[in-house]
mmCIF file of the N, C-alpha and C atoms, coordinates in Angstrom:
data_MODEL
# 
_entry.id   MODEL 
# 
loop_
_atom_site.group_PDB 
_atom_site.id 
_atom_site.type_symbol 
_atom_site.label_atom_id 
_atom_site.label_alt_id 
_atom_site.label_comp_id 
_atom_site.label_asym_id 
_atom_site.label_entity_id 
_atom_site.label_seq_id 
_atom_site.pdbx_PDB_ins_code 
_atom_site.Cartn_x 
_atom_site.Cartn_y 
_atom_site.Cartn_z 
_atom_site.occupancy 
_atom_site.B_iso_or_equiv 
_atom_site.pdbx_formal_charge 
_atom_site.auth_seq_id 
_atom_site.auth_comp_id 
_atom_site.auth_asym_id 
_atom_site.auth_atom_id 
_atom_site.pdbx_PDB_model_num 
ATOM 1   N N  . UNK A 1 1  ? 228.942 -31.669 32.998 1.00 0.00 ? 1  UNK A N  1 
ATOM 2   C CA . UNK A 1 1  ? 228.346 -31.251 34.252 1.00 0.00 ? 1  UNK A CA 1 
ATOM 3   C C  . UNK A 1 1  ? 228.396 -32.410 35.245 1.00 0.00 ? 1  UNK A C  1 
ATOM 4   N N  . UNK A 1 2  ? 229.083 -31.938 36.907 1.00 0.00 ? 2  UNK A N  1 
ATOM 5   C CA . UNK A 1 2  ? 228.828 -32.980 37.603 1.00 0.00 ? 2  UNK A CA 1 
ATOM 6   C C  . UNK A 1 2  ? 227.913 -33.100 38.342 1.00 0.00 ? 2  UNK A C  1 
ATOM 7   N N  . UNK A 1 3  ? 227.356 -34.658 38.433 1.00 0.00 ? 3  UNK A N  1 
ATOM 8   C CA . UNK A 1 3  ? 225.925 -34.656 39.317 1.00 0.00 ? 3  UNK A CA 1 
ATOM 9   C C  . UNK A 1 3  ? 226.106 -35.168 40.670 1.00 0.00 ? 3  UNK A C  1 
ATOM 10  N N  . UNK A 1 4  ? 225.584 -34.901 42.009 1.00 0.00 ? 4  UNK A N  1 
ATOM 11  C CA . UNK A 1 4  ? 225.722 -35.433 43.035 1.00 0.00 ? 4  UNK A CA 1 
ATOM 12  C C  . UNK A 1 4  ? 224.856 -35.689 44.051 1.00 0.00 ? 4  UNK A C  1 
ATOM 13  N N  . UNK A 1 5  ? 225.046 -36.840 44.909 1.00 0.00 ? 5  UNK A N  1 
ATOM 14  C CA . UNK A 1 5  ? 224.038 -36.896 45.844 1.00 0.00 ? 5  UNK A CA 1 
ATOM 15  C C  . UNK A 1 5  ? 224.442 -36.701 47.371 1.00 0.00 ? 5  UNK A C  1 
ATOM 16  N N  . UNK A 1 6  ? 223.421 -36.764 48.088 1.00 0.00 ? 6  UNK A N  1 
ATOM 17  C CA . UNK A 1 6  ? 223.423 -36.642 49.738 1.00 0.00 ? 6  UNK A CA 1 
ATOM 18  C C  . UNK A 1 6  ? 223.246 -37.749 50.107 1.00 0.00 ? 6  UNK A C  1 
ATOM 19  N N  . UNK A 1 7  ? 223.341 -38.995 50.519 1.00 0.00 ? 7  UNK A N  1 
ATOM 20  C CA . UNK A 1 7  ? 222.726 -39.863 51.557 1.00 0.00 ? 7  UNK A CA 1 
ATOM 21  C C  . UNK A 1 7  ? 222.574 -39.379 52.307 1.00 0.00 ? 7  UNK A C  1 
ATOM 22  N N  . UNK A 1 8  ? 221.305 -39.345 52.673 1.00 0.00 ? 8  UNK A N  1 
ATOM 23  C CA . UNK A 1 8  ? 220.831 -39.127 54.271 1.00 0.00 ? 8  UNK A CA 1 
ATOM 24  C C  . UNK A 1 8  ? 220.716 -40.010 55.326 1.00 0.00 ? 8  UNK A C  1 
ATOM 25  N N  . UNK A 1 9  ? 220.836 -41.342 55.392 1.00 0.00 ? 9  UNK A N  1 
ATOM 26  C CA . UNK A 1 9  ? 221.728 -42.062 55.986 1.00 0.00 ? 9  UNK A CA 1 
ATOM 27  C C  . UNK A 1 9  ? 223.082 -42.244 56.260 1.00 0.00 ? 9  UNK A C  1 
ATOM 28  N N  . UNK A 1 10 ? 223.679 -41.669 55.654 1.00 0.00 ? 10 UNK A N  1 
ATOM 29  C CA . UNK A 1 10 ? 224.885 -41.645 56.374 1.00 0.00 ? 10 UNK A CA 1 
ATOM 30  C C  . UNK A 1 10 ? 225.451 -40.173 56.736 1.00 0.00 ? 10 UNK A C  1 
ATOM 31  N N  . UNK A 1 11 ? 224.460 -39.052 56.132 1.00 0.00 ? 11 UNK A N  1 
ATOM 32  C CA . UNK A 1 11 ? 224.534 -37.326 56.351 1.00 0.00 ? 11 UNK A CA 1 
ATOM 33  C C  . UNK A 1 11 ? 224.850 -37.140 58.070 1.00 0.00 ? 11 UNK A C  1 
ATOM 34  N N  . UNK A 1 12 ? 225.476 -36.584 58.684 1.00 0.00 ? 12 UNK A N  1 
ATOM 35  C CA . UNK A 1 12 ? 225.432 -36.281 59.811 1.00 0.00 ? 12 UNK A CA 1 
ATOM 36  C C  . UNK A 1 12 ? 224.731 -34.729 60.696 1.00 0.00 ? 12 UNK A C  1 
ATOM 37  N N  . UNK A 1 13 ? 224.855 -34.199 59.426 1.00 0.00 ? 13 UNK A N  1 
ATOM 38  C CA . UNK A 1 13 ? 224.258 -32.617 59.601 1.00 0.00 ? 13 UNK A CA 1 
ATOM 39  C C  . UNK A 1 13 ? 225.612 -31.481 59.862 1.00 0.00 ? 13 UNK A C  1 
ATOM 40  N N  . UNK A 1 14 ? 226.601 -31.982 59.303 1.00 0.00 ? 14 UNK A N  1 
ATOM 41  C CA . UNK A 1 14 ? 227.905 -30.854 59.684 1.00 0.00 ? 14 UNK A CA 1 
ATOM 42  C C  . UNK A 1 14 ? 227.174 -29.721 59.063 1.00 0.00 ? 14 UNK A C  1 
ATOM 43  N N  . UNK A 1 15 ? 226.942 -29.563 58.435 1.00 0.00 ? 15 UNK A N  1 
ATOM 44  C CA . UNK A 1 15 ? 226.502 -28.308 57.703 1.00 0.00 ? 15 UNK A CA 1 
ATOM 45  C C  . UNK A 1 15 ? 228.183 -27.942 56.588 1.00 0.00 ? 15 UNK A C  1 
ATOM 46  N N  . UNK A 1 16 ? 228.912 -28.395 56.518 1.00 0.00 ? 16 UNK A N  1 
ATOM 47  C CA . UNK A 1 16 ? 230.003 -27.998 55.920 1.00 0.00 ? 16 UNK A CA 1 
ATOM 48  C C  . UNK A 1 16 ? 229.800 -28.073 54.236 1.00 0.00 ? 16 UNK A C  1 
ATOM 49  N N  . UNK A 1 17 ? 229.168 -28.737 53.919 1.00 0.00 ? 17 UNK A N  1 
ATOM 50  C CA . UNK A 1 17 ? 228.432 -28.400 52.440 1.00 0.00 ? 17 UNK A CA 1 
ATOM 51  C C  . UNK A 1 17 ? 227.774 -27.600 52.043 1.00 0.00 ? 17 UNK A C  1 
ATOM 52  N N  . UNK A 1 18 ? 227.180 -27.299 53.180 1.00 0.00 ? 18 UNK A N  1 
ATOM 53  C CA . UNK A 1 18 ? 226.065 -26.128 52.796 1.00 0.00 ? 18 UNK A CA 1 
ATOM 54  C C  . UNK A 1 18 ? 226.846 -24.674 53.382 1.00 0.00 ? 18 UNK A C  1 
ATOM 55  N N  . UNK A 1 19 ? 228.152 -24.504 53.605 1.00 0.00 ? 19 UNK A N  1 
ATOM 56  C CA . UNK A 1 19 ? 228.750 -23.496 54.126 1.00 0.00 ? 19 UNK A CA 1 
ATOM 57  C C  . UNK A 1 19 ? 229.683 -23.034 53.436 1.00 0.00 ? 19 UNK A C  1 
ATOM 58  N N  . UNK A 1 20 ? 230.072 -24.159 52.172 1.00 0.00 ? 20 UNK A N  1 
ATOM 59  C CA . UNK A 1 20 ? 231.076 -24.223 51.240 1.00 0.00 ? 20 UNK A CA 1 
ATOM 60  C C  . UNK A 1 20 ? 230.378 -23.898 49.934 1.00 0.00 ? 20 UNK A C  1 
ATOM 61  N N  . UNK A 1 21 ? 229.032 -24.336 49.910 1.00 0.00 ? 21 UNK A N  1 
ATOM 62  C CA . UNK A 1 21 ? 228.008 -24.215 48.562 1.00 0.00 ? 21 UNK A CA 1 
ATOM 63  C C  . UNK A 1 21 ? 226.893 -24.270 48.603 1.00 0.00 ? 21 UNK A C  1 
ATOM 64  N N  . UNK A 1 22 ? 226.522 -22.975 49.005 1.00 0.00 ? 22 UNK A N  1 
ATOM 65  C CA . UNK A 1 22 ? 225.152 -22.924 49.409 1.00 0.00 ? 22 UNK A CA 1 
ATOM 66  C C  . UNK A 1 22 ? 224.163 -22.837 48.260 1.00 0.00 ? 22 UNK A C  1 
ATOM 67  N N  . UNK A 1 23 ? 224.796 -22.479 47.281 1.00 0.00 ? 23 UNK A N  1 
ATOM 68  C CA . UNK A 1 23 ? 223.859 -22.745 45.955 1.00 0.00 ? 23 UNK A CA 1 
ATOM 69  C C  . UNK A 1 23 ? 223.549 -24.379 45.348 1.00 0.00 ? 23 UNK A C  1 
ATOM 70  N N  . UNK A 1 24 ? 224.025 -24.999 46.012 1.00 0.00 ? 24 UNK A N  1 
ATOM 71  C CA . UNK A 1 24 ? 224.204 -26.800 45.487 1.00 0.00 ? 24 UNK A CA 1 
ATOM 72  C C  . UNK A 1 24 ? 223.464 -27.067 46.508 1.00 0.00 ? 24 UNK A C  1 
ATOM 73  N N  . UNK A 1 25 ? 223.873 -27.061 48.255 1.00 0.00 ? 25 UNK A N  1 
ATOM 74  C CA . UNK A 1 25 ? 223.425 -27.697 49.464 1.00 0.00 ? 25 UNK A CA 1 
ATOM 75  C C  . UNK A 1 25 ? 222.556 -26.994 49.811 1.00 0.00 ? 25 UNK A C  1 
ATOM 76  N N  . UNK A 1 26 ? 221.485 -27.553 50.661 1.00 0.00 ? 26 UNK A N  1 
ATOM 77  C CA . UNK A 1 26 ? 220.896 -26.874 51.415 1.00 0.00 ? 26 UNK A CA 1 
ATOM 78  C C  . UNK A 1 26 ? 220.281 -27.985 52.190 1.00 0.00 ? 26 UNK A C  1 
ATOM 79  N N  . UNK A 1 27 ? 219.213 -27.551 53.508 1.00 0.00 ? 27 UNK A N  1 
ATOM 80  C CA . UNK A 1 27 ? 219.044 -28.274 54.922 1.00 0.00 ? 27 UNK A CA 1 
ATOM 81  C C  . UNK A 1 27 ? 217.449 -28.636 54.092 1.00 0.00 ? 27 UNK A C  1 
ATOM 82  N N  . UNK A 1 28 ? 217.566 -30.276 54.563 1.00 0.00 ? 28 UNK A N  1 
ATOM 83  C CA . UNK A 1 28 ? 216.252 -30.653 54.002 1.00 0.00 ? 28 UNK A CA 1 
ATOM 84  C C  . UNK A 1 28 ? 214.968 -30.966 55.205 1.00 0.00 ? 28 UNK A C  1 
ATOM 85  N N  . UNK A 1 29 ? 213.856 -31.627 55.401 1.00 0.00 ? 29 UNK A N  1 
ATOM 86  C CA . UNK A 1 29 ? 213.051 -31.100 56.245 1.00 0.00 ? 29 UNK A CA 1 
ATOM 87  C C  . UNK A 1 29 ? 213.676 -32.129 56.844 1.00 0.00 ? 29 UNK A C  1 
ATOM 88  N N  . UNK A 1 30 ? 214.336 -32.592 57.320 1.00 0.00 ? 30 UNK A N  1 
ATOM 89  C CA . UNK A 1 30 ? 214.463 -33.586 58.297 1.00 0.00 ? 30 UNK A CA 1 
ATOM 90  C C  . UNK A 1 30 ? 216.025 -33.573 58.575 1.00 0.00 ? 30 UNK A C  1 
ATOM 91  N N  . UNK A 1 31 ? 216.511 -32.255 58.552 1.00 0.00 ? 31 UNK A N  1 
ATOM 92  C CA . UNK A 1 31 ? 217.692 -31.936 59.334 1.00 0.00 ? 31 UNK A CA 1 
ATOM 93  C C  . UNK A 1 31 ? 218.848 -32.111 58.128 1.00 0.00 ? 31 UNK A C  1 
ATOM 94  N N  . UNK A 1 32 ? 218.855 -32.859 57.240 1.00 0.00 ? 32 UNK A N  1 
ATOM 95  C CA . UNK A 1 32 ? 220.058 -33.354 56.550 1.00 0.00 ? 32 UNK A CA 1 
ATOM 96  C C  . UNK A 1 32 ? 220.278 -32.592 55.150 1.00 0.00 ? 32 UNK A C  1 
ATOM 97  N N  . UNK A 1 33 ? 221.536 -32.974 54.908 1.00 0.00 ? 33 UNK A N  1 
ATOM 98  C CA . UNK A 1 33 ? 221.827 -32.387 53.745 1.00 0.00 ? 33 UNK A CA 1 
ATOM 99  C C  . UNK A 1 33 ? 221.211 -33.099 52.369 1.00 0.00 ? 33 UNK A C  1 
ATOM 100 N N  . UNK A 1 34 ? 221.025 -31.982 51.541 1.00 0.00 ? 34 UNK A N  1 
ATOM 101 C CA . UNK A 1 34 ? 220.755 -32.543 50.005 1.00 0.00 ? 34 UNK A CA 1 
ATOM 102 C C  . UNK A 1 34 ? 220.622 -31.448 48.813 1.00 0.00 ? 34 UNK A C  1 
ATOM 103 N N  . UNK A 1 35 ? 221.029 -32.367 47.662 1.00 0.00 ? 35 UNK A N  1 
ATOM 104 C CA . UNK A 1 35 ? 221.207 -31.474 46.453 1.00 0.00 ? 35 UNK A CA 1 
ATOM 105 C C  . UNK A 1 35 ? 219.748 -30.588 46.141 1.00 0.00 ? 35 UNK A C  1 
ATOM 106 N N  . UNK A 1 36 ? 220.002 -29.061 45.963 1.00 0.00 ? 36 UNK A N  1 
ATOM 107 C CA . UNK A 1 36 ? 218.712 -28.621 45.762 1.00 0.00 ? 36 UNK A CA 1 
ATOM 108 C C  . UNK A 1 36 ? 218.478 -27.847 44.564 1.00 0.00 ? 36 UNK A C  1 
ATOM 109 N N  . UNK A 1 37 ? 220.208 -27.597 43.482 1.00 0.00 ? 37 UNK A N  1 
ATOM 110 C CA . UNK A 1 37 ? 220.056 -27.608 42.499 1.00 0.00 ? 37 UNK A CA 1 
ATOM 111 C C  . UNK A 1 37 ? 220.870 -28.716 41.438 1.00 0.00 ? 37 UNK A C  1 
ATOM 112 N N  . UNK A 1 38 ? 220.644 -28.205 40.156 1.00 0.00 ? 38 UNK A N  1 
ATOM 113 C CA . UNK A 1 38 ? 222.105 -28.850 39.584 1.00 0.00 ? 38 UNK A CA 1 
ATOM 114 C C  . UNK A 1 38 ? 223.409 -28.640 39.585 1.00 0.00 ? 38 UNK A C  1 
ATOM 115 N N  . UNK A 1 39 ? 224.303 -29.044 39.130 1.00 0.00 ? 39 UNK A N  1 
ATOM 116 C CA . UNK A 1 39 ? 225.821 -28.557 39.765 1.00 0.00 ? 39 UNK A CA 1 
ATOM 117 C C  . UNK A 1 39 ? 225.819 -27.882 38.102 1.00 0.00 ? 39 UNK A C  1 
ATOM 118 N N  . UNK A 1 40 ? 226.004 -26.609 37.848 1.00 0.00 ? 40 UNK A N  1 
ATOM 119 C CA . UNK A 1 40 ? 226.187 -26.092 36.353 1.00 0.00 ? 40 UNK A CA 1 
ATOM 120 C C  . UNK A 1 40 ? 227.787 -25.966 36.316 1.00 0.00 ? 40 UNK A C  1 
ATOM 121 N N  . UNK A 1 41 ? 228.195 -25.954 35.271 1.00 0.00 ? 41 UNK A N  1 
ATOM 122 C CA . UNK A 1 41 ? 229.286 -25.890 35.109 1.00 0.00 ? 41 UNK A CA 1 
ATOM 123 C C  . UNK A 1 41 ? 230.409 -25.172 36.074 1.00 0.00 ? 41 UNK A C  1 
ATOM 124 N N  . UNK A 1 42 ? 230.047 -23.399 36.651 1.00 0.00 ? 42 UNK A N  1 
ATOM 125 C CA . UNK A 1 42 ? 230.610 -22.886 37.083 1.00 0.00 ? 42 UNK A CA 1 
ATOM 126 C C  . UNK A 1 42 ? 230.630 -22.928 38.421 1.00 0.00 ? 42 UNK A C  1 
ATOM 127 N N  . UNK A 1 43 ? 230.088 -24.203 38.760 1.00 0.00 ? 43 UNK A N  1 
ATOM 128 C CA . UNK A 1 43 ? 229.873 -24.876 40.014 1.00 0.00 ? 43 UNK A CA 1 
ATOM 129 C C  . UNK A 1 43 ? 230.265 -25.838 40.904 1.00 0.00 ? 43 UNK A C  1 
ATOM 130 N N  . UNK A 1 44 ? 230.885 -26.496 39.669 1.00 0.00 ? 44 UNK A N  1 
ATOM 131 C CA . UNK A 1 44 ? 231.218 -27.747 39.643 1.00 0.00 ? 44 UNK A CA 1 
ATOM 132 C C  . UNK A 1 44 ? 232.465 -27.941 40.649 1.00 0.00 ? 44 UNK A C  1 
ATOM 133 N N  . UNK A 1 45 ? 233.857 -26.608 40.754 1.00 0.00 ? 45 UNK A N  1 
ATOM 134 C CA . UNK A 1 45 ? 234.582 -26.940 41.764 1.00 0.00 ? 45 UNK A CA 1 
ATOM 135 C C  . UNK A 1 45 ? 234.484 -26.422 43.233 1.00 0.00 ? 45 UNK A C  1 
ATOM 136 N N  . UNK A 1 46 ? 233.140 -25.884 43.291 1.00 0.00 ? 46 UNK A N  1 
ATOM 137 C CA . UNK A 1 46 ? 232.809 -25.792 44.603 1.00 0.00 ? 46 UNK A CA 1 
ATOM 138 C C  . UNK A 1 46 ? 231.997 -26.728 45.224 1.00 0.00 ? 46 UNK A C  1 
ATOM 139 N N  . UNK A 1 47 ? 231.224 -27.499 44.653 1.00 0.00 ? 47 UNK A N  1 
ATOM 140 C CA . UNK A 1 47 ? 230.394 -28.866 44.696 1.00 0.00 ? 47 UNK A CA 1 
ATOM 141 C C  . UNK A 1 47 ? 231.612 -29.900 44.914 1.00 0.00 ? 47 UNK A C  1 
ATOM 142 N N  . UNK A 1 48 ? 232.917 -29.813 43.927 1.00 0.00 ? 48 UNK A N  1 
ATOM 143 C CA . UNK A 1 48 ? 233.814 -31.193 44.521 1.00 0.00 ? 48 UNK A CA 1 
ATOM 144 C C  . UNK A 1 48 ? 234.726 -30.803 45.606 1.00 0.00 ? 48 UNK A C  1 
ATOM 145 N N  . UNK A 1 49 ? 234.664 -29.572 45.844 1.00 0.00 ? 49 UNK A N  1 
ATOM 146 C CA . UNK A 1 49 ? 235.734 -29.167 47.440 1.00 0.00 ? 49 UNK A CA 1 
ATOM 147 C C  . UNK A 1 49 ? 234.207 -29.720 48.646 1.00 0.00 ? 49 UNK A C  1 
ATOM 148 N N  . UNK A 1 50 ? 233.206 -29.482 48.379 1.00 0.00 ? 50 UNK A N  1 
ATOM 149 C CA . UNK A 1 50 ? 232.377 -29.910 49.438 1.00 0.00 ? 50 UNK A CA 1 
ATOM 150 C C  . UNK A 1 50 ? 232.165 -31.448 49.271 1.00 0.00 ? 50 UNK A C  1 
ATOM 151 N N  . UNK A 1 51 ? 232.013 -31.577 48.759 1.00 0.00 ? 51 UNK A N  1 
ATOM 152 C CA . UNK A 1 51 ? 232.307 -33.715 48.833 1.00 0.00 ? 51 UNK A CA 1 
ATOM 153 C C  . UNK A 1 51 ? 233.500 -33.949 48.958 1.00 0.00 ? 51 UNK A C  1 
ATOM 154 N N  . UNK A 1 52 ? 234.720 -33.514 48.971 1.00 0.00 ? 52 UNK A N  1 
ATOM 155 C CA . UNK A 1 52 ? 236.104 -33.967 49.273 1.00 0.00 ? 52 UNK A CA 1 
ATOM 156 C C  . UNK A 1 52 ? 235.838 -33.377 50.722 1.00 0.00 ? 52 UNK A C  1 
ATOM 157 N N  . UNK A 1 53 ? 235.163 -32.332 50.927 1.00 0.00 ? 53 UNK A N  1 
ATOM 158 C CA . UNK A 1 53 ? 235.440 -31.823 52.464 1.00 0.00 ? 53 UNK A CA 1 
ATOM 159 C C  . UNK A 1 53 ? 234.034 -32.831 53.430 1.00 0.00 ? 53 UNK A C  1 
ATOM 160 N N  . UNK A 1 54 ? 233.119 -33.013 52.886 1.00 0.00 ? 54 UNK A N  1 
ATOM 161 C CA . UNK A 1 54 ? 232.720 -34.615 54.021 1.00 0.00 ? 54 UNK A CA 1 
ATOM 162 C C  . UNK A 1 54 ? 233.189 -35.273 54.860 1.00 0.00 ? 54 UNK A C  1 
ATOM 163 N N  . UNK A 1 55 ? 233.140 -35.112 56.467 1.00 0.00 ? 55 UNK A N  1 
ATOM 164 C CA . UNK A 1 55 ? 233.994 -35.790 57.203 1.00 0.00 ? 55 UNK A CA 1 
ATOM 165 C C  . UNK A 1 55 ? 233.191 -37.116 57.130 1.00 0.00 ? 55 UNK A C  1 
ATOM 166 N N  . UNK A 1 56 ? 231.949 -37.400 56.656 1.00 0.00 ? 56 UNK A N  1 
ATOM 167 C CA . UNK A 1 56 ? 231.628 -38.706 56.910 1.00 0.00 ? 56 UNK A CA 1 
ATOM 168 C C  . UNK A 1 56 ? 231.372 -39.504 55.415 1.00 0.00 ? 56 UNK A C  1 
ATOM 169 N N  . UNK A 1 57 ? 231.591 -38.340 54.413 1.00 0.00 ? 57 UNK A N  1 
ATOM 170 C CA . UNK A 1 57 ? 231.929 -39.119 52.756 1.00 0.00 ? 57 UNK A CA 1 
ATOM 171 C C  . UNK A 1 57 ? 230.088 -39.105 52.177 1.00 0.00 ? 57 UNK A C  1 
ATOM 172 N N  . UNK A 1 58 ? 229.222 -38.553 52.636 1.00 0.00 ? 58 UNK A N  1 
ATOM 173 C CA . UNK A 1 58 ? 227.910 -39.109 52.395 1.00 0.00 ? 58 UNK A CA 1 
ATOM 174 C C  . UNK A 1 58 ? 227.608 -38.219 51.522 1.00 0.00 ? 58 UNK A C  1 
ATOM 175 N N  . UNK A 1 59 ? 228.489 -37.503 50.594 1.00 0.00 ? 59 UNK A N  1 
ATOM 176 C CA . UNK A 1 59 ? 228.357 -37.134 48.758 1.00 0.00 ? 59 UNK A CA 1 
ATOM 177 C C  . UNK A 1 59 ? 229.002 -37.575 48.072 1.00 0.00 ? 59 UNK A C  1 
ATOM 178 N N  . UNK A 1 60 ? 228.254 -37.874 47.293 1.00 0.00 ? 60 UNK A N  1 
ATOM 179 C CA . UNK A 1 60 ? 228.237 -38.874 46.295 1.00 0.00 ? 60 UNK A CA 1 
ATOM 180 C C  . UNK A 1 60 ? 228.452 -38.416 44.802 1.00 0.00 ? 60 UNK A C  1 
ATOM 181 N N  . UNK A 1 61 ? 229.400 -38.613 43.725 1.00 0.00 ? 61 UNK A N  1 
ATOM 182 C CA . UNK A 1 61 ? 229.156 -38.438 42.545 1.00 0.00 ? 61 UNK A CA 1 
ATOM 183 C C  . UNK A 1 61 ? 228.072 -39.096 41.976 1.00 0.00 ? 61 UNK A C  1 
ATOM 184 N N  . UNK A 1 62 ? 227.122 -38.961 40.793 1.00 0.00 ? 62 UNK A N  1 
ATOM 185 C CA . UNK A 1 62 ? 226.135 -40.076 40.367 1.00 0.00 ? 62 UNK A CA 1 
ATOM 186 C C  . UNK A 1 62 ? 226.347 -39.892 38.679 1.00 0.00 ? 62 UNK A C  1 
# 
């Protein structure tokens, strides 16, 4: 299973994570993106098309 994070310092708010995987991303109270479940298996290549699709890179494998 892969695990991942948001920096919210460097998050910009594209929303393109959360438009690609809305079961992984979602909008946290302060505008930015972050993980709101685990990435389960059958998840896992829609979680790495949305961190490859980051225009500013601020997901993170962990």
């Amino acid at each position: 299973m892969t695990e991942v994070y948001v920096d919210p310092g460097i998050c910009i708010s594209c929303g393109t994570c959360i438009d690609m995987c809305p079961e992984i991303y979602d909008w946290d109270d302060e505008g930015k993106a972050e993980v709101v479940d685990e990435v389960s298996n059958n998840l896992e290549e829609c979680a790495q098309e949305a961190l490859e699709s980051c225009p500013v890179e601020a997901i993170k494998n962990i």
